[in-house]
C-alpha positions as CSV (number, residue, x, y, z in Angstrom):
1,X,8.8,-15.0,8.5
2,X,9.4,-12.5,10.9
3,X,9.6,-13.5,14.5
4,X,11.3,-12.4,18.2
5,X,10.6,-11.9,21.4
6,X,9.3,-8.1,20.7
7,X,6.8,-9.1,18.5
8,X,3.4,-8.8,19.5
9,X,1.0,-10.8,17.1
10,X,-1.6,-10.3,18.5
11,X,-1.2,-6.5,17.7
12,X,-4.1,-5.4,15.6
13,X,-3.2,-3.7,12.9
14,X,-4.9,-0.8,10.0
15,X,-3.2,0.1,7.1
16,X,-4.9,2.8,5.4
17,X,-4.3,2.9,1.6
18,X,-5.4,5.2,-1.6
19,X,-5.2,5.4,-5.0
20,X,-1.8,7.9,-4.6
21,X,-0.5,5.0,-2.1
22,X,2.8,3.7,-3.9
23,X,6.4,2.7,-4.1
24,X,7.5,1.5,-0.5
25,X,3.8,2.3,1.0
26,X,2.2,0.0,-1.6
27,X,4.7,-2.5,-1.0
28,X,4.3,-2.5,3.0
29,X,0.9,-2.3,3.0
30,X,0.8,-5.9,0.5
31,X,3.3,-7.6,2.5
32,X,1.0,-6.8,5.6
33,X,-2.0,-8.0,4.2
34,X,-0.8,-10.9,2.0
35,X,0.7,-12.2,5.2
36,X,-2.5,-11.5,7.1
37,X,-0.9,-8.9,9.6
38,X,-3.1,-6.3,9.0
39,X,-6.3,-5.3,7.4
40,X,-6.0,-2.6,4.6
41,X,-8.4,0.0,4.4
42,X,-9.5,2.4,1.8
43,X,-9.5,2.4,-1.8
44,X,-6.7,0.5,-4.6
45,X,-3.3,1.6,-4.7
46,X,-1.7,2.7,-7.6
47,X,-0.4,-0.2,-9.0
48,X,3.2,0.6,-9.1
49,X,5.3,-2.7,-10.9
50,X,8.4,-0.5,-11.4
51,X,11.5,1.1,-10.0
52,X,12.8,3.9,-12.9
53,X,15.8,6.0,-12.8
54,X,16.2,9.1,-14.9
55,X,19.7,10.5,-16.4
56,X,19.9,13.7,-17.4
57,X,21.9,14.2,-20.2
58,X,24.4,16.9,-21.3
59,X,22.3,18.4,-23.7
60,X,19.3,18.8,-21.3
61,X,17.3,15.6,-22.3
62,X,16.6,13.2,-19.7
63,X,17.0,9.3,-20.5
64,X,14.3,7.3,-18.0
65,X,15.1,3.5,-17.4
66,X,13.0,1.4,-15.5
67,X,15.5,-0.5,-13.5
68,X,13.8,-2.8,-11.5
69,X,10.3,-4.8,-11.3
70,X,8.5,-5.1,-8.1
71,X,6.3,-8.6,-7.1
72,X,3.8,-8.6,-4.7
73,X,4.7,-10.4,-1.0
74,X,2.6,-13.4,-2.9
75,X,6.2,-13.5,-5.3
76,X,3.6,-13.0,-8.4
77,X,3.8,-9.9,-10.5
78,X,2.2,-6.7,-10.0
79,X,1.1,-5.9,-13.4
80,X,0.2,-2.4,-13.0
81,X,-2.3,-4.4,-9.8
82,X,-2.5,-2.1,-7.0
83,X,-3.8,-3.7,-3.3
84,X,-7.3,-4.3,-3.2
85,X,-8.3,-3.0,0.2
86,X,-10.1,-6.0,2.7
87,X,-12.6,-3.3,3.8
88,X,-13.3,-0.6,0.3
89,X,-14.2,3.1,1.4
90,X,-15.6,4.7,-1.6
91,X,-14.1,7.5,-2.9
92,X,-15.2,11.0,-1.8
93,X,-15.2,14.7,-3.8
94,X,-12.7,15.7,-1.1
95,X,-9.2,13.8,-0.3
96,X,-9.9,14.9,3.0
97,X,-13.4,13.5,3.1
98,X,-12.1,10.4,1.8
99,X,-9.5,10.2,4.3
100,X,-12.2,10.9,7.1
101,X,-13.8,8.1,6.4
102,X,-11.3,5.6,6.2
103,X,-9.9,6.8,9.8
104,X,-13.5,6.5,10.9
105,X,-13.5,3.0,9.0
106,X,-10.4,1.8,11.0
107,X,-11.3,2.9,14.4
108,X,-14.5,1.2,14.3
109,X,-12.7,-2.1,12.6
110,X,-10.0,-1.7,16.1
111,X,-12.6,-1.1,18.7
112,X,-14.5,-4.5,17.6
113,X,-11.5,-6.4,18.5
114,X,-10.6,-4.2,21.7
């Protein structure tokens, strides 16, 4: 657990999430939720469970090796499971549209607790 004399917990937090949220963004915004420091907004994640290298070769081929598995903050395994948002926005025709909404999501979730 994270802990000091500069941490504020009673800082509200909003993480906003979608499904092209990934690698360390995915893995912040889990650790935030799963330890209940934020509220994660939007749609799933993408789900990624791996960390992959590629070698390019000397006759132009590439060789890609996954190197690494990631666990959620819970210590389980992802399994291709992205974060499940706490509040869902549904998805929109337009990225921007869908991010819109979320923001609009958010600041109505942090003026409640204003």
């Amino acid at each position: 657990e994270v802990d000091g004399p500069h941490l504020d917990k009673k800082l509200q937090l909003a993480v906003l999430v979608g499904p092209h949220t990934a690698s360390g963004a995915e893995i912040l915004a889990d650790a935030l939720q799963t330890h209940q420091r934020a509220i994660v907004i939007g749609q799933p994640t993408l789900g990624k469970d791996s960390v992959e290298h590629v070698h390019k070769l000397s006759n132009g081929w590439g060789l890609k090796l996954s190197s690494a598995r990631l666990l959620a903050a819970s210590g389980q395994p992802r399994a291709g499971k992205g974060v499940q948002p706490t509040l869902p926005v549904p998805a929109a025709a337009d990225d921007d549209d869908e991010a819109d909404a979320a923001l609009s999501v958010a600041r109505a979730w942090l003026r409640e607790r204003r």
